[in-house]
NUMI-84775 format. One record per atom (N, C-alpha, C): residue number from 1; residue in one letter; atom name; x, y, z. Coordinates in steps of 0.1 Angstrom, whole numbers, padded with zeros to 4 digits. Example, Ala and Ser with C-alpha at 12.3 -4.5 7.8 and 13.67 -1.06 7.14 Angstrom:
BEGIN
pos; code; site; x; y; z
1; A; N; 0132; -0057; 0078
1; A; CA; 0123; -0045; 0078
1; A; C; 0132; -0033; 0078
2; S; N; 0128; -0022; 0071
2; S; CA; 0137; -0011; 0071
2; S; C; 0129; 0000; 0079
end
This chain:
BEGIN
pos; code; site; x; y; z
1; X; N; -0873; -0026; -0386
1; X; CA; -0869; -0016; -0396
1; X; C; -0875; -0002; -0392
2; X; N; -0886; -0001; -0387
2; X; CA; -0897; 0013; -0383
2; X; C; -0887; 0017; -0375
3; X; N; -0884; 0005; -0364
3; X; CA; -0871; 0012; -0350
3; X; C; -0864; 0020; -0356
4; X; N; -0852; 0011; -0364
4; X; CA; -0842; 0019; -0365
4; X; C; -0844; 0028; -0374
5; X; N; -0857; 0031; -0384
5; X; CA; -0852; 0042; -0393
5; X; C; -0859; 0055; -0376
6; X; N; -0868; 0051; -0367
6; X; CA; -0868; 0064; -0363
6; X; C; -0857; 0064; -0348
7; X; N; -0849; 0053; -0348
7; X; CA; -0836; 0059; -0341
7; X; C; -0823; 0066; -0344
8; X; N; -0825; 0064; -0359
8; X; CA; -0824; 0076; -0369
8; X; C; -0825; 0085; -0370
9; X; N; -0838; 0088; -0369
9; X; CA; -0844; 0102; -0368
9; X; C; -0836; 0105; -0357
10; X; N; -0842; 0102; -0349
10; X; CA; -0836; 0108; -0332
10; X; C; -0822; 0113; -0337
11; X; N; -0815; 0106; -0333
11; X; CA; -0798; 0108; -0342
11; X; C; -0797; 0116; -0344
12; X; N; -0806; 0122; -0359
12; X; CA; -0801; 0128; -0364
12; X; C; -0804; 0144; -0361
13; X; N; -0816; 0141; -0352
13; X; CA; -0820; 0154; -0342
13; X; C; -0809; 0161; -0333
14; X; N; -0801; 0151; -0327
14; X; CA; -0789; 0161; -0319
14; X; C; -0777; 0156; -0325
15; X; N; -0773; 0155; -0337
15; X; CA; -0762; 0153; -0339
15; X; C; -0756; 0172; -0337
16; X; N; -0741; 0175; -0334
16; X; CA; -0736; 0185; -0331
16; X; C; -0728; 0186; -0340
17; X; N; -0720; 0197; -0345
17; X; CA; -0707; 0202; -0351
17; X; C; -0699; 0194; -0354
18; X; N; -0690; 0189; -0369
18; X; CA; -0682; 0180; -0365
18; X; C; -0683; 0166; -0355
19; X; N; -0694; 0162; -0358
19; X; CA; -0698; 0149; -0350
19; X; C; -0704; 0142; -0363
20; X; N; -0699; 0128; -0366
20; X; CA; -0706; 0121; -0377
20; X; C; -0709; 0112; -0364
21; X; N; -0724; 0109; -0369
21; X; CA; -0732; 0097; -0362
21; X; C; -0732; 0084; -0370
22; X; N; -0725; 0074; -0362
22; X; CA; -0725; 0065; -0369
22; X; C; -0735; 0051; -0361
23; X; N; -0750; 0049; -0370
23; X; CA; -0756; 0043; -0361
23; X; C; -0762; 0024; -0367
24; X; N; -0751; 0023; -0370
24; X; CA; -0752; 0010; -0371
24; X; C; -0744; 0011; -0389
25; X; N; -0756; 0009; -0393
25; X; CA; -0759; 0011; -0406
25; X; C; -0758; 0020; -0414
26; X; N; -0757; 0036; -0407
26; X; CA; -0755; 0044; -0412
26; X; C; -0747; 0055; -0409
27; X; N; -0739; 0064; -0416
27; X; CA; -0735; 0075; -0409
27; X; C; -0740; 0089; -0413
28; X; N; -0741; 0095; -0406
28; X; CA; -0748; 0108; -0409
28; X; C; -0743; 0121; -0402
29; X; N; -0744; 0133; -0412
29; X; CA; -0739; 0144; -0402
29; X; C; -0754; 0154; -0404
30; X; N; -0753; 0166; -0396
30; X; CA; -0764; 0176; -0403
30; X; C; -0752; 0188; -0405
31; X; N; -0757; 0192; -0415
31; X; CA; -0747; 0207; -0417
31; X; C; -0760; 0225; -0416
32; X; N; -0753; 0229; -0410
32; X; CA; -0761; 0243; -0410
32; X; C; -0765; 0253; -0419
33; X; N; -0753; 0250; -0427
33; X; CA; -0753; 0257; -0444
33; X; C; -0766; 0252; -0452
34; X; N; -0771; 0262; -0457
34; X; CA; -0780; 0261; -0465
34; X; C; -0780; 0249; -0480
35; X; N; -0789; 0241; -0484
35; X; CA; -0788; 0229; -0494
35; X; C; -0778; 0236; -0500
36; X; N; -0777; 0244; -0511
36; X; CA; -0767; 0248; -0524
36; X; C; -0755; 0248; -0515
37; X; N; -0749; 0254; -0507
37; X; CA; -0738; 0257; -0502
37; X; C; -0732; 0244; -0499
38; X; N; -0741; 0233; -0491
38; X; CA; -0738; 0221; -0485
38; X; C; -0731; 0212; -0498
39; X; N; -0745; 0213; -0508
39; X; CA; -0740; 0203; -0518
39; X; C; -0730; 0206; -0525
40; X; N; -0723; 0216; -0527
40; X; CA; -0713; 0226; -0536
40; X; C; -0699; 0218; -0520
41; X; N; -0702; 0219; -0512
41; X; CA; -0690; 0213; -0508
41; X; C; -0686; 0201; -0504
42; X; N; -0699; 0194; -0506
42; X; CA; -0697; 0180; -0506
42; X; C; -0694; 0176; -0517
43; X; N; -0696; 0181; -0529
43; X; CA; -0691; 0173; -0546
43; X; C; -0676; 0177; -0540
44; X; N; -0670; 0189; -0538
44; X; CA; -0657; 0191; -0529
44; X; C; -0646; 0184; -0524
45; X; N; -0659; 0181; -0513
45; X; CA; -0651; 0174; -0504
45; X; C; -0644; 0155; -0509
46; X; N; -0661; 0152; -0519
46; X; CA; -0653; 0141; -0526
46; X; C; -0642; 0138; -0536
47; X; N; -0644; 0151; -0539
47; X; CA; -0633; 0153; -0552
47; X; C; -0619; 0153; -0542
48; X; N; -0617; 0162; -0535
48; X; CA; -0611; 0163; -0523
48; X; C; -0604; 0150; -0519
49; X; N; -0604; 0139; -0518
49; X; CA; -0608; 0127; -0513
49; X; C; -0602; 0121; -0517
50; X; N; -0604; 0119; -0533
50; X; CA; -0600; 0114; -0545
50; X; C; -0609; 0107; -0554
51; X; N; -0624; 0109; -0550
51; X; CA; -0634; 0099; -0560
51; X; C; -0635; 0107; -0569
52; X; N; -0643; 0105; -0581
52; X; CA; -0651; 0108; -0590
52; X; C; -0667; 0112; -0589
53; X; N; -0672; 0119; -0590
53; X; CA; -0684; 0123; -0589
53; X; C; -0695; 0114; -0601
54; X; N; -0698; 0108; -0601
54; X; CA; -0708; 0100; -0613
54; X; C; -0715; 0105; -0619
55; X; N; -0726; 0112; -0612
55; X; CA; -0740; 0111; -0607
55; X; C; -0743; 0115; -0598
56; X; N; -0760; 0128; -0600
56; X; CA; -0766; 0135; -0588
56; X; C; -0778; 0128; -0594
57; X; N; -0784; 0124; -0588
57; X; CA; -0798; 0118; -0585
57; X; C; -0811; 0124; -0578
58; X; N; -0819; 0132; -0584
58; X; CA; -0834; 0141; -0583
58; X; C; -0839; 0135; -0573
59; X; N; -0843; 0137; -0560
59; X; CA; -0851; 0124; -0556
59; X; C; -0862; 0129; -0552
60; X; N; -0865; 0140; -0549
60; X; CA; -0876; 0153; -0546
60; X; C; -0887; 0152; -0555
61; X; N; -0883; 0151; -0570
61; X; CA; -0894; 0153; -0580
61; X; C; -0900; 0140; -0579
62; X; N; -0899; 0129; -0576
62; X; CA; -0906; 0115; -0575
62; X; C; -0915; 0113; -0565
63; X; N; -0906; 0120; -0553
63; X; CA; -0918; 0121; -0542
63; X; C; -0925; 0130; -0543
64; X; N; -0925; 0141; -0546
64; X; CA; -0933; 0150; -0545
64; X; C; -0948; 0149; -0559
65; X; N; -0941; 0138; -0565
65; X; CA; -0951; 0134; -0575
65; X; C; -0962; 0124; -0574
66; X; N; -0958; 0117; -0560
66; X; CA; -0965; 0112; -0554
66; X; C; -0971; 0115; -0543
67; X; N; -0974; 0127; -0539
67; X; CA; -0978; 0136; -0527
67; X; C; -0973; 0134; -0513
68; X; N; -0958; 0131; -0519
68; X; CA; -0948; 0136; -0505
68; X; C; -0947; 0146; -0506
69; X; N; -0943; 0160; -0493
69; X; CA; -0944; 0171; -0489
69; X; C; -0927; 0167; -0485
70; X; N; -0917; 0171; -0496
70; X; CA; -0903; 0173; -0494
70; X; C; -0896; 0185; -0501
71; X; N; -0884; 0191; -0493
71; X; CA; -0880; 0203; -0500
71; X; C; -0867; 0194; -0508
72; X; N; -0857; 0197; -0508
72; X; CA; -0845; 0195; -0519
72; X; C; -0839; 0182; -0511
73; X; N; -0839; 0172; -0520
73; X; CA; -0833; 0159; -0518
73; X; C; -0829; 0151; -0532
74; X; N; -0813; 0148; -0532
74; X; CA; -0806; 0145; -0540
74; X; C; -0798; 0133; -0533
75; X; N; -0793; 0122; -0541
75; X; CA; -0782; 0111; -0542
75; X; C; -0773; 0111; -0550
76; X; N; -0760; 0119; -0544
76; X; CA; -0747; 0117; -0552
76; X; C; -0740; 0106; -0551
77; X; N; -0736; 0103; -0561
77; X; CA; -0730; 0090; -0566
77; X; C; -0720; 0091; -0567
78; X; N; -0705; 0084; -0564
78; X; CA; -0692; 0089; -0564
78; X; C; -0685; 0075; -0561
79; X; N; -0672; 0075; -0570
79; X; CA; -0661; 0062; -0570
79; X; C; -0651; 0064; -0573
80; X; N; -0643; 0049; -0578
80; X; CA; -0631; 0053; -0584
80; X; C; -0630; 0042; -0591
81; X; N; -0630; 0051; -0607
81; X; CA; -0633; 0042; -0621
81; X; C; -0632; 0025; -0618
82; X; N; -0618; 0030; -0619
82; X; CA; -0611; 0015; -0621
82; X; C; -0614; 0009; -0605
83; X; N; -0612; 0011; -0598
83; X; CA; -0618; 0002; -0581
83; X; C; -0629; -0004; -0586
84; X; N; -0639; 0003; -0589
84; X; CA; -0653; -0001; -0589
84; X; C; -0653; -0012; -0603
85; X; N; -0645; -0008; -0613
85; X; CA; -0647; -0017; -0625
85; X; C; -0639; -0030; -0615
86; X; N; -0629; -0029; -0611
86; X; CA; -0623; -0042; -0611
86; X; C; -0630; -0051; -0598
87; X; N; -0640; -0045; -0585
87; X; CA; -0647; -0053; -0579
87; X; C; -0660; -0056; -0585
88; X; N; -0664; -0050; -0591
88; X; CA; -0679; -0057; -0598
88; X; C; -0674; -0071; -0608
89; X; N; -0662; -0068; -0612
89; X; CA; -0658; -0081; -0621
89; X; C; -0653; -0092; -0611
90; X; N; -0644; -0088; -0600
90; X; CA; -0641; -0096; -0595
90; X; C; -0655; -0100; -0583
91; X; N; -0659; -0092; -0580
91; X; CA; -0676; -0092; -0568
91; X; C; -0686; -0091; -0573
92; X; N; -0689; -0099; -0584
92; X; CA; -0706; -0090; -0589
92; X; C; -0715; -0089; -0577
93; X; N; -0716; -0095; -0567
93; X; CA; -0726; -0094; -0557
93; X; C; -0725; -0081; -0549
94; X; N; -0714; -0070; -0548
94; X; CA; -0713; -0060; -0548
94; X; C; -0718; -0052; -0557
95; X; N; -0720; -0050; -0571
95; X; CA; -0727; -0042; -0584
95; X; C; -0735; -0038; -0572
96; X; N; -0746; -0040; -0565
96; X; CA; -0761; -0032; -0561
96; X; C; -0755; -0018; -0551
97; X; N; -0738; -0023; -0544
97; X; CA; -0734; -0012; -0538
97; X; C; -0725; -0002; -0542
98; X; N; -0723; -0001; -0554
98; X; CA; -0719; 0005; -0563
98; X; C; -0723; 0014; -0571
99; X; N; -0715; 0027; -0577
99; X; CA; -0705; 0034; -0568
99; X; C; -0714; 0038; -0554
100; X; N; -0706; 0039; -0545
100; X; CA; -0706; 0045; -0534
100; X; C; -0714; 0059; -0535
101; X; N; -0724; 0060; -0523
101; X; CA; -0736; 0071; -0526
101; X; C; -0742; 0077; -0516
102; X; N; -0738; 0087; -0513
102; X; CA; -0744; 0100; -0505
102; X; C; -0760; 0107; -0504
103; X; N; -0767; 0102; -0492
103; X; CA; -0779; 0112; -0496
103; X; C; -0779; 0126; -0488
104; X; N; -0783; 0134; -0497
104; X; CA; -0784; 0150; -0491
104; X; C; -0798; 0157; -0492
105; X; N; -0806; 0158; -0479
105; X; CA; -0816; 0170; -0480
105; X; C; -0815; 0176; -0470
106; X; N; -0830; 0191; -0480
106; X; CA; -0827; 0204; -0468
106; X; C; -0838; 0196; -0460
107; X; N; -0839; 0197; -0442
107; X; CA; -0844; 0200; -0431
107; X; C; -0847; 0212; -0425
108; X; N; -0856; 0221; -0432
108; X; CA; -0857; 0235; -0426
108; X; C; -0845; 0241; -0427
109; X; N; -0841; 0249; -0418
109; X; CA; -0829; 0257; -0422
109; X; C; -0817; 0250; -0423
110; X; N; -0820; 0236; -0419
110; X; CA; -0804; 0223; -0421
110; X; C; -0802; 0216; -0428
111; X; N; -0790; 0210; -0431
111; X; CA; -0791; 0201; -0443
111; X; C; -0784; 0187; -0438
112; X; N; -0790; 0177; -0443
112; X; CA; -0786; 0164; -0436
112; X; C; -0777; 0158; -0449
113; X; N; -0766; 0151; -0442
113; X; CA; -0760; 0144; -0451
113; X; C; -0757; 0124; -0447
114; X; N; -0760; 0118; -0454
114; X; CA; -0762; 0106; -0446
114; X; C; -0761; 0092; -0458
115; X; N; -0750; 0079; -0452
115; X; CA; -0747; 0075; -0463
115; X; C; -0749; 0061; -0457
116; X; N; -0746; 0049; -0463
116; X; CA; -0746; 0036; -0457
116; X; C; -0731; 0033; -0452
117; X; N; -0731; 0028; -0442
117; X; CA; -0721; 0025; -0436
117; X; C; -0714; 0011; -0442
118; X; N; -0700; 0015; -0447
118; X; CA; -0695; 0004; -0457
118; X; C; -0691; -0007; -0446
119; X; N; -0691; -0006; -0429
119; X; CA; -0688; -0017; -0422
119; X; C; -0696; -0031; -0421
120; X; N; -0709; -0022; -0424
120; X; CA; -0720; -0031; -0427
120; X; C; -0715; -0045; -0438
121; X; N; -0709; -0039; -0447
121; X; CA; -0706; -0049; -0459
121; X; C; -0697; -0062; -0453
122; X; N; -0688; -0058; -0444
122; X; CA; -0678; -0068; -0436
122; X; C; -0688; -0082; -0434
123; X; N; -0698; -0077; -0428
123; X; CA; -0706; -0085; -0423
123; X; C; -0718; -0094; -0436
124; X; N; -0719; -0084; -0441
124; X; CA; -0729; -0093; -0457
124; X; C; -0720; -0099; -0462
125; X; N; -0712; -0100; -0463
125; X; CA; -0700; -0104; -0477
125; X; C; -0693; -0112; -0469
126; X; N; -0686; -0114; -0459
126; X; CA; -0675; -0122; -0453
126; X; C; -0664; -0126; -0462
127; X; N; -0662; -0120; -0465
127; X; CA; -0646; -0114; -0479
127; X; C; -0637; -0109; -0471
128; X; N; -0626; -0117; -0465
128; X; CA; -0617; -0109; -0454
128; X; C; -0606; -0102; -0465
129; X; N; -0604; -0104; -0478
129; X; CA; -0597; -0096; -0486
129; X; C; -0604; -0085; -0489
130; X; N; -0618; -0082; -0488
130; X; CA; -0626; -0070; -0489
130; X; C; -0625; -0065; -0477
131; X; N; -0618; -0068; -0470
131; X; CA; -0621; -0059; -0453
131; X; C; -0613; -0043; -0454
132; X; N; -0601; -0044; -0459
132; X; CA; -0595; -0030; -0461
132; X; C; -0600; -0022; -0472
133; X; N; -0608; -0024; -0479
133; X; CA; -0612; -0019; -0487
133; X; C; -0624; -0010; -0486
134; X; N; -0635; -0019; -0474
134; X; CA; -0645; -0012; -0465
134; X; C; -0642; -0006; -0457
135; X; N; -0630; -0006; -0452
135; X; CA; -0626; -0004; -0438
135; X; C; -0621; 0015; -0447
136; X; N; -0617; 0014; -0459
136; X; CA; -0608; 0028; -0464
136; X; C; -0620; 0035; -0467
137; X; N; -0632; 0031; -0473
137; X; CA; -0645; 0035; -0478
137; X; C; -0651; 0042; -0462
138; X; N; -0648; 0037; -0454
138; X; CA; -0663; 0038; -0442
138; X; C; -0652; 0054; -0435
139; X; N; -0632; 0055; -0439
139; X; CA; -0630; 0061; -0434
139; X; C; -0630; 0073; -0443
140; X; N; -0628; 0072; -0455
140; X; CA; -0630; 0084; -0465
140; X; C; -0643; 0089; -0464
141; X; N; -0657; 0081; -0464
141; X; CA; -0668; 0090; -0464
141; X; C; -0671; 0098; -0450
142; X; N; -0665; 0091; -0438
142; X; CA; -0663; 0099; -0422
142; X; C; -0656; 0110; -0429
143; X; N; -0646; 0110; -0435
143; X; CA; -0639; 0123; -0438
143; X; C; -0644; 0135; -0443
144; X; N; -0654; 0128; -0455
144; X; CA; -0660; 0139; -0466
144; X; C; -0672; 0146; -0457
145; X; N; -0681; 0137; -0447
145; X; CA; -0689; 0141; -0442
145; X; C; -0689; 0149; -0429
146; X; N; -0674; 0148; -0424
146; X; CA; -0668; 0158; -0417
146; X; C; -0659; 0167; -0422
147; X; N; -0658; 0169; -0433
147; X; CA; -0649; 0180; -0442
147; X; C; -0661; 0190; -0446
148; X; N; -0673; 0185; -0445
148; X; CA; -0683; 0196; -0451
148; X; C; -0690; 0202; -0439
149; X; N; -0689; 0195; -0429
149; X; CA; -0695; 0199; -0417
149; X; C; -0687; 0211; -0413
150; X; N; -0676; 0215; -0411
150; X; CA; -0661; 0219; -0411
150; X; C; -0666; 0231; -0414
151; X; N; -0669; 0233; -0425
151; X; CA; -0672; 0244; -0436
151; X; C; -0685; 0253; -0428
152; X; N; -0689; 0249; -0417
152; X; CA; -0701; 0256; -0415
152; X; C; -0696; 0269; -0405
end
């Protein structure tokens, strides 16, 4: 786990323009635009898209309450009503991945954007009728996370 969260890091050190890193488990872009601007086009880009926006999630004020040294870090939350109602009913074992969720913070003058990779799920779940459904998720969030990068 130590590995890959700091082959992550790395990652996410040379990711370039319009390049989403997808490193197993995760995909990630960094954008150059400053946090407000980034997050203002990522609610955007998912509306964009066609999800719903849920939920923005503080995550700064918890760590920093516990004497982590972090600037602006947020978890948006985003779906689509009815998709998400009718797999939790038909998949409760999906509910914990539910709705679909974006984390965004500032890095000094950059802003990272970085989410779980829904191909992952192919592989937890072995639901070959859930395969196009991960397969549309893992290509919409490549979209939104290169639609904001776009913007820079």
């Amino acid at each position: 786990m130590k590995f890959t969260l700091l082959l992550l890091i790395i990652c996410v050190s040379f990711v370039t323009k319009v390049q989403a890193v997808v490193t197993g488990e995760m995909i990630m872009v960094r954008s150059t635009q400053a946090f407000p601007e980034t997050m203002s086009l990522l609610q955007e880009a998912i509306r964009q898209q066609g999800y719903t926006l849920t939920r923005v999630q503080r995550v700064d004020v918890g760590l920093s309450a516990r004497g982590y040294k972090t600037d602006k870090y947020r978890i948006v939350f985003f779906g689509k009503g009815e998709q998400i109602k009718r797999l939790a009913e038909k998949y409760p074992q999906l509910i914990p991945y539910l709705p679909l969720k974006i984390a965004i913070y500032a890095e000094a003058e950059n802003t990272i954007l970085i989410s779980a990779n829904p191909d992952v799920f192919n592989d937890m779940f072995k639901l070959p009728e859930l395969k196009p459904v991960f397969n549309l998720w893992h290509k919409d969030i490549t979209e939104i996370l290169k639609s904001v990068q776009i913007q820079n």
